[in-house]
C-alpha positions in Angstrom: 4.4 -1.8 -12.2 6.7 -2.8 -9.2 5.3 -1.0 -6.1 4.6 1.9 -8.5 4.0 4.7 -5.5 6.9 3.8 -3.7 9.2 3.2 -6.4 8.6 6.1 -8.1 9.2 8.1 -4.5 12.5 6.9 -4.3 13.2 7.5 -7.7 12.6 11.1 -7.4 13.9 11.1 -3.5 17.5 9.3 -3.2 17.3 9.3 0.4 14.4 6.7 0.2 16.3 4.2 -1.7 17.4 1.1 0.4 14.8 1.9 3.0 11.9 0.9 4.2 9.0 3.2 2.5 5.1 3.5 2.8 3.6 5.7 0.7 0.2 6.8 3.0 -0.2 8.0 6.5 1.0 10.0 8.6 1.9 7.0 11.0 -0.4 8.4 13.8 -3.3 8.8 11.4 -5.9 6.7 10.8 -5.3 6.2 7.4 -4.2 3.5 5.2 -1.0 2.5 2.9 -1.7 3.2 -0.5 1.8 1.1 -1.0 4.8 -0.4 0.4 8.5 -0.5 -0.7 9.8 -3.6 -1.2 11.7 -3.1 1.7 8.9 -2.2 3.9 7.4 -5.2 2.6 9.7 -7.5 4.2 8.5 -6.5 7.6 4.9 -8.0 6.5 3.4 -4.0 5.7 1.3 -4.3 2.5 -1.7 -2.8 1.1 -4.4 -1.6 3.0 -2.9 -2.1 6.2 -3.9 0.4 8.8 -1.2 2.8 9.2 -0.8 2.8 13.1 -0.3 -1.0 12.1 2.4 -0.5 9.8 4.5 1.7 12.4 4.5 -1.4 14.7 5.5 -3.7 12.7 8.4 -1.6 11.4 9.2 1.4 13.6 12.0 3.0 12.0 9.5 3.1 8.6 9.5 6.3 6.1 6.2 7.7 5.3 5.5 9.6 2.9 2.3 11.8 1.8 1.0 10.0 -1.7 1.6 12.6 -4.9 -1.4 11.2 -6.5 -0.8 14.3 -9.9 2.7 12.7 -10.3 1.4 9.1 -10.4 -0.8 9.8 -13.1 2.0 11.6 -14.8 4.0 9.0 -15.0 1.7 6.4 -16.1 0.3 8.4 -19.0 4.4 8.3 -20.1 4.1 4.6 -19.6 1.1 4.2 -21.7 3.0 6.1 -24.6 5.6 3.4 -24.3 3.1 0.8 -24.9 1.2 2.6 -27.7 4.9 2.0 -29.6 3.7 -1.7 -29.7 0.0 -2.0 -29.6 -3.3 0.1 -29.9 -5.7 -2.6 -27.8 -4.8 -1.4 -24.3 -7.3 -1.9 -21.3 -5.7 -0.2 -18.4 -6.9 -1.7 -14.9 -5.3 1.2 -12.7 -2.9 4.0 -12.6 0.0 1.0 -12.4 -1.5 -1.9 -14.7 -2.8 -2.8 -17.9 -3.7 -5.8 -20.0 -2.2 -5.6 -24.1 -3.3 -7.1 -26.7 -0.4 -7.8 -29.4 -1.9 -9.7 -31.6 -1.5 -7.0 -34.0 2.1 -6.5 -34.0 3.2 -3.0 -34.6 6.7 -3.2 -34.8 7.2 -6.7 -36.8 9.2 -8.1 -33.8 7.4 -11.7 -34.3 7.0 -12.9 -30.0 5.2 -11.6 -27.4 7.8 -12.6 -24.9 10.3 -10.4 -26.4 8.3 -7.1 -26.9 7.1 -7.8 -23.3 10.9 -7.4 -22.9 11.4 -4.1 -24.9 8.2 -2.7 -23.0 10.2 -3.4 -19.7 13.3 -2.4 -20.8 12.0 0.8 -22.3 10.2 1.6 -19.0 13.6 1.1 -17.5 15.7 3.1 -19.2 13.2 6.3 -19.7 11.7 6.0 -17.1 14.0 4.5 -14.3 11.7 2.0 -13.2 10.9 -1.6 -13.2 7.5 -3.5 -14.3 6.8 -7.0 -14.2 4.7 -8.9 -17.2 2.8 -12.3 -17.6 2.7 -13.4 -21.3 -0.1 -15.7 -22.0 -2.8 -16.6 -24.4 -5.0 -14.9 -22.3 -6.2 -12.1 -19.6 -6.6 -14.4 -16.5 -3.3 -16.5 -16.9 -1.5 -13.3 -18.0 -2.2 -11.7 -14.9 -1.2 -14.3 -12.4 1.8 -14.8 -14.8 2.6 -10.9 -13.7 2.7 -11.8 -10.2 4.6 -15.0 -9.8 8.0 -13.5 -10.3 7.9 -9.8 -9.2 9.8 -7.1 -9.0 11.2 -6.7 -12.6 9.5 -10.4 -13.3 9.1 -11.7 -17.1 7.0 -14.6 -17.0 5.5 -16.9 -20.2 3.0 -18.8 -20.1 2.3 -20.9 -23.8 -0.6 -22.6 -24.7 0.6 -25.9 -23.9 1.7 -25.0 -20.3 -1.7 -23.3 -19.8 -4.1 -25.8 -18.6 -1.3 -27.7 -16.4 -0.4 -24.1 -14.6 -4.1 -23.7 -13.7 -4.4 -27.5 -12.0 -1.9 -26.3 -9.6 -2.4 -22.9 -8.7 -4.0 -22.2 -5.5 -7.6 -21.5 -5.1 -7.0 -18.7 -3.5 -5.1 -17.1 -6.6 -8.6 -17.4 -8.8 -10.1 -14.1 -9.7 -13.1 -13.4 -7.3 -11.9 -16.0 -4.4 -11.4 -13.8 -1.3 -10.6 -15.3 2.1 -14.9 -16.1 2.6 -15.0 -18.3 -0.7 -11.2 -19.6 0.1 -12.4 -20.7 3.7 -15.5 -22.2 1.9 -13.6 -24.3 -0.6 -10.8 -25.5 2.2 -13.4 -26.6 4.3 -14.8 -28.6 1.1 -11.1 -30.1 0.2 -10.8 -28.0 -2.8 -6.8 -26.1 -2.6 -5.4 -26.0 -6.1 -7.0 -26.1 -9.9 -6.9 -29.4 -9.9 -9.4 -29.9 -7.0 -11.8 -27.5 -8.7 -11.4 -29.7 -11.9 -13.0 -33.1 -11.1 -16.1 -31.4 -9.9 -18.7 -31.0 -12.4 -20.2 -27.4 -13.7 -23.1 -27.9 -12.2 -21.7 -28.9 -9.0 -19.7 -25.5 -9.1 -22.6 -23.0 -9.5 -24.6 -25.1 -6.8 -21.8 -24.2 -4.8 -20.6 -20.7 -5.6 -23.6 -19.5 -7.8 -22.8 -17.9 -11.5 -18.9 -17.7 -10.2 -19.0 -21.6 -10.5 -19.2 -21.0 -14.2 -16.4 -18.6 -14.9 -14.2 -21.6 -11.9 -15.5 -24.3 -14.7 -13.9 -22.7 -17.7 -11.0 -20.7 -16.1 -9.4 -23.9 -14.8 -9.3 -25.8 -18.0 -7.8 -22.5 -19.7 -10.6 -21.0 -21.3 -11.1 -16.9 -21.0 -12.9 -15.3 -24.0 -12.5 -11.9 -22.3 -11.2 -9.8 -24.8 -8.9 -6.8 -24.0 -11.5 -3.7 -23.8 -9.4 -0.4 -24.6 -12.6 1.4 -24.2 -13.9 -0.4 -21.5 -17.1 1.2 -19.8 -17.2 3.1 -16.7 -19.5 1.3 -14.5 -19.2 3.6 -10.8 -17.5 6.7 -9.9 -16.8 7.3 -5.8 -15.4 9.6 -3.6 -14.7 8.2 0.4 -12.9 9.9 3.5 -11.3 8.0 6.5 -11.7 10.5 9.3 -8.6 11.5 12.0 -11.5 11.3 14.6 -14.5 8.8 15.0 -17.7 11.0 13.9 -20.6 9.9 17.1 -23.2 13.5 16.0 -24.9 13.6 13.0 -24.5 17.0 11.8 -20.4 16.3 12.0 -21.3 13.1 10.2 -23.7 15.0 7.6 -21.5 18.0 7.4 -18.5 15.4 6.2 -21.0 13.9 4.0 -21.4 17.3 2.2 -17.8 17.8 1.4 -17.6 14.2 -0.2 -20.7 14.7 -2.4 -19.7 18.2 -3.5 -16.2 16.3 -4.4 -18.4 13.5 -6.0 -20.6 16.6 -7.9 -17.1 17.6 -9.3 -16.0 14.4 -10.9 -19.2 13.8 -12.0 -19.2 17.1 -14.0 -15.9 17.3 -15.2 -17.0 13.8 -16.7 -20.1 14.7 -18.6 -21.6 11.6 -16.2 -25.1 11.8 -14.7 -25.9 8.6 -12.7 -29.4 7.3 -11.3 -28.3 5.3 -8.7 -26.2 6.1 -5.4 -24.5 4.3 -2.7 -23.8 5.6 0.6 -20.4 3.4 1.8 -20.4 3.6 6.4 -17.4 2.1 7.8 -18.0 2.3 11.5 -15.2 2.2 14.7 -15.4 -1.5 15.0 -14.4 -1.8 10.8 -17.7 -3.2 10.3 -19.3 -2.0 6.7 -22.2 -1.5 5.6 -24.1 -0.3 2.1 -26.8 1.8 1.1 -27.9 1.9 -2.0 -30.8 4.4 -3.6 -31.8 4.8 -7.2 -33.8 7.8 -8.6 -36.1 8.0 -11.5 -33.9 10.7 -13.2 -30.2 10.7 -13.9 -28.4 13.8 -12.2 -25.2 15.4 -11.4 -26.5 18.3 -9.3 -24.9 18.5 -5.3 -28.7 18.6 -3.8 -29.7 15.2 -5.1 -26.8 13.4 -4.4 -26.4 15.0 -0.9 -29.7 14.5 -0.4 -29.9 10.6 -0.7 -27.0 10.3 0.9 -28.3 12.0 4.1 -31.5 10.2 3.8 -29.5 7.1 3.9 -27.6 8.2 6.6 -30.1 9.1 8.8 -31.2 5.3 8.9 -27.6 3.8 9.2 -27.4 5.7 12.1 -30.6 5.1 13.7 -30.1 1.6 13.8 -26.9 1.6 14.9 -25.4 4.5 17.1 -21.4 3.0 17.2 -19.2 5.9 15.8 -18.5 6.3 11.9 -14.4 6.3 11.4 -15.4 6.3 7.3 -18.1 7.4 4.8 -18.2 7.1 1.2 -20.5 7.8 -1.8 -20.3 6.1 -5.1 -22.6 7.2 -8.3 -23.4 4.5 -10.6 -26.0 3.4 -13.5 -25.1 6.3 -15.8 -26.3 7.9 -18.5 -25.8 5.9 -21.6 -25.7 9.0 -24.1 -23.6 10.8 -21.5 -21.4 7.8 -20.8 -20.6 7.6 -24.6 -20.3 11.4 -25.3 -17.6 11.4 -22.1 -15.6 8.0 -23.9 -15.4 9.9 -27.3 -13.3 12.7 -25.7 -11.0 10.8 -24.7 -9.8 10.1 -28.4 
């Protein structure tokens, strides 16, 4: 979808049309943009970006709360739209999806044109725009998505494949983020086709088991196949706070509220996990991980709480800078429980 928050704010607000829209905030919070209009876009706000950030660089900007309960309204109405044309859906997010049509539910012979119905459909129900990547398979699909956004249609066939990967930029390879991109500019290697006359070998000496997946990816190949019950590997909850946390029983007392939050989700899941992370982002954005397995899975507030206090209590003894974020993820679940919770879904 095309800046799915935003557009669908200004779908449902008129006033926000034409303008310059972040879905996150308040401005003089210290949260982050969940998303930006196209629009606000154009003044370099993305993603991620601080909020107090955002203002700057666009004062007159509109911010809105997100409506997270409407979101996943309307992409459970999408998803209907593309069960007209295909069972083998893996969504990725509340916004985006891979489909498999091999098996072509509705006769209409090209992938290209039910990629159009999909869009148009999505369009004229739902009044917005999406943006698809056809390919012959899940990595070159997905860049396809992005080259020509918003309300992009972009193909990709077999014979264009291995030529599109030799020049696309390194930095547009799944798992390259600005470390391995600085790494691979500093050894010469920009598009595909610098990755390509290196050897496998040479590429996992270089960036381990990714090297591998660089090897294969840039002459075409991706076996993934589309997962439409693909397994839940971690489950978090994380708050930025409106004040830097300095005491321990504020930072503990915050750390409560996310794990009875975490408790919750965990529950209404079915999902007992052995393993827990505690998440610190501290004043100066640095971030750091703890991570803490048990020898029983659980879903009960005392144990989660309780290793993530534990692992607090040495996060903060080695460093006292305040604590602007804290998180805790759950993890290594319950295999019986893990199946049980997919079955209900169907």
């Amino acid at each position: 979808m095309d800046a799915f928050y935003a557009s669908v704010e200004q779908r449902d607000f008129p006033a926000y049309r034409g303008k310059p829209l972040v879905v996150g905030g308040p401005p003089t919070s210290r949260g982050v943009v969940a998303t930006a209009s196209y629009e606000a876009r154009g003044y370099g706000i993305h993603s991620a970006m601080p909020c107090s950030r955002a203002v700057k660089l666009c004062s007159h900007a509109i911010f809105v709360a997100p409506r997270f309960d409407t979101y996943k309204m309307v992409s459970a109405q999408i998803r209907e739209i593309f069960r007209r044309y295909t069972d083998v859906i893996e969504p990725l997010s509340l916004d985006e999806a891979y489909l498999d049509v091999t098996i072509d539910k509705q006769g209409i012979g090209f992938a290209i044109d039910i990629a159009q119905r999909i869009k148009d459909a999505i369009r004229s129900e739902l009044q917005l725009t999406a943006s698809a990547g056809v390919s012959v398979n899940k990595f070159v699909a997905k860049i396809a998505s992005d080259l020509d956004k918003p309300d992009g249609l972009t193909f990709i066939g077999p014979s264009r494949v291995e030529r599109f990967m030799e020049q696309l930029p390194v930095e547009k390879f799944f798992g390259v983020g600005k470390v391995t991109a600085a790494k691979m500019r500093q050894l010469q290697l920009f598009t595909g086709a610098d990755l390509k006359r290196l050897t496998e070998s040479d590429l996992v000496r270089l960036f381990g088991k990714s090297g591998r997946f660089y090897y294969r990816i840039v002459r075409g190949i991706d076996d993934r196949v589309v997962q439409p019950n693909r397994e839940l590997k971690s489950l978090a909850v994380e708050d930025t706070f409106a004040h830097d946390l300095e005491r321990l029983d504020s930072m503990e007392e915050e750390l409560g509220k996310i794990a009875k939050k975490l408790t919750s989700r965990l529950q209404n899941r079915n999902l007992k996990g052995r393993t827990f992370t505690l998440k610190v982002r501290f004043a100066d954005f640095r971030l750091i991980t703890r991570s803490h397995s048990l020898p029983y899975y659980t879903d009960e507030f005392e144990d989660l709480f309780g290793v993530a206090c534990q692992a607090l209590r040495t996060v903060v003894s080695e460093d006292s800078m305040p604590i602007r974020l804290l998180g805790i993820s759950a993890s290594n679940f319950d295999r019986v429980k893990l199946a049980s919770a997919q079955l209900s879904l169907f």
